[in-house]
N, C-alpha and C positions, 0 to 999 in steps of 0.2 A: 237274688239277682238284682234287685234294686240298691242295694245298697253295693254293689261291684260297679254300678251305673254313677255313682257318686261319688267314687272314690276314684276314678277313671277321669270319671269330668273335673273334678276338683286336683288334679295333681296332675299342673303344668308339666312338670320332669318326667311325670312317664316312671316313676320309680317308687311310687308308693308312699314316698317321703315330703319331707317341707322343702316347697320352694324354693330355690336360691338366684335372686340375683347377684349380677357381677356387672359392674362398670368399671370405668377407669377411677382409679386413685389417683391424685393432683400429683402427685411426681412422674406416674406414667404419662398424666397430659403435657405436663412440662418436656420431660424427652424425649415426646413425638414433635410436637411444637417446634426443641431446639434441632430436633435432628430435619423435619420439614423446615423451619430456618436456612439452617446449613448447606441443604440442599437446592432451595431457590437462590443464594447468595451465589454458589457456584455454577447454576445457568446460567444467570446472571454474567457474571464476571467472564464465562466461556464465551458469549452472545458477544460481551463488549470488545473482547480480544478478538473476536473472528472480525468484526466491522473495521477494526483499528489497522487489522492486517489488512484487511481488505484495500482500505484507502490508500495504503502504501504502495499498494500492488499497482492499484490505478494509477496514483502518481507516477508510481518510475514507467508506467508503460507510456504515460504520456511524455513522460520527459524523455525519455527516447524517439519517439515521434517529432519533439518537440525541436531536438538537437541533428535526428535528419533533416526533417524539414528547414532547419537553417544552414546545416551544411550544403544541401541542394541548391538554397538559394545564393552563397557566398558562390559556388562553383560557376554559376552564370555570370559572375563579376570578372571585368578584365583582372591580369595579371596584378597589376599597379594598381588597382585600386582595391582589391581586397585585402593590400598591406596596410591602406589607412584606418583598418577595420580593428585594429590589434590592439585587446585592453578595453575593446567596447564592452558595455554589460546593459543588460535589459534587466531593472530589478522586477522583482517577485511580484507578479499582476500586473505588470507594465508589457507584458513582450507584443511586438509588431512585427511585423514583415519588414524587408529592406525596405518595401515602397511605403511606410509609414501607414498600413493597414494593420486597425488593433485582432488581435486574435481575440477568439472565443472564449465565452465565461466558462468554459469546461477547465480550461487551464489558469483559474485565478491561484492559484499557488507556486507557480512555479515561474523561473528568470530561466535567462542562460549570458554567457558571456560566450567572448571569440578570443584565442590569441595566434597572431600570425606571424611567424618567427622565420627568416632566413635561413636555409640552412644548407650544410654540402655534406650529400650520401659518397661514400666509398667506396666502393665495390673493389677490395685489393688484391683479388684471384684475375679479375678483367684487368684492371691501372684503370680503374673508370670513374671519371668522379660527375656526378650531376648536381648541379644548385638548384635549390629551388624552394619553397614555401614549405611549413609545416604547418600545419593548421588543426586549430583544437575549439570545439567547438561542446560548452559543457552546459547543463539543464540542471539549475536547483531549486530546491527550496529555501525555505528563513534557514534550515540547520544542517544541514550538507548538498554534497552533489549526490545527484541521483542518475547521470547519465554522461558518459564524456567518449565524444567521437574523435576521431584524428587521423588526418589523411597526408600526403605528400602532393604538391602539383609541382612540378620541372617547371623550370624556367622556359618560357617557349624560346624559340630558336627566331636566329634573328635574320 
């Protein structure tokens, strides 16, 4: 009985037999390694891409904002003088208000330009024809537009 008490305590495995450790082999560490590698590269790279959209998404939201908000403000301008407007451009972190009020650091990326162009609508089922302004009014950044609105106002009546 004693000696079943020794062979019992003495045999890790449970099997009667010798011992066997097992570790890893230096190529199995290597290809957990590359493959743990591989796979923080590509969280990685997922995390950078979702921030990069991200920022885009914000810009064009404010650039749209950015391009109501000066089309609003052009709308309060008399007739004549929202045609001297035509060809202005606000560069990139420079934009104001008509009344030379700088806008907020949120929009340090983005300009917008105005162009205000003459123009005569035909209506050829009426014979009706109206003149009047087209106005475009666009939000970019350094590498495109991100935003471009465009309205008509009739010439007022005299």
């Amino acid at each position: 009985m004693m000696n079943q008490r020794m062979n019992i305590a003495g045999d890790p495995t449970g099997r009667g037999g010798r011992a066997t450790r097992r570790a890893f082999s230096l190529i199995e560490a290597l290809v957990a390694s590359t493959l743990l590698g591989m796979i923080v590269l590509a969280v990685i790279s997922a995390v950078t891409s979702a921030q990069s959209l991200s920022f885009e998404g914000q810009k064009q939201i404010l650039a749209a904002m950015a391009a109501d908000d000066y089309m609003t403000e052009l709308m309060t301008l008399d007739y004549e003088d929202r045609a001297l407007l035509n060809g202005s451009e606000q560069p990139v972190g420079e934009m104001e208000t008509l009344d030379a009020a700088p806008y907020p650091d949120t929009v340090w990326a983005l300009g917008r330009r105005v162009g205000v162009t003459e123009v005569t609508i035909v209506e050829p089922g009426l014979g009706i024809e109206v003149t009047g302004q087209r106005v475009v009014v666009e939000a970019f950044d350094e590498f495109r537009a991100l935003a471009t609105l465009e309205t008509f106002v009739p010439e007022p009546a005299l």
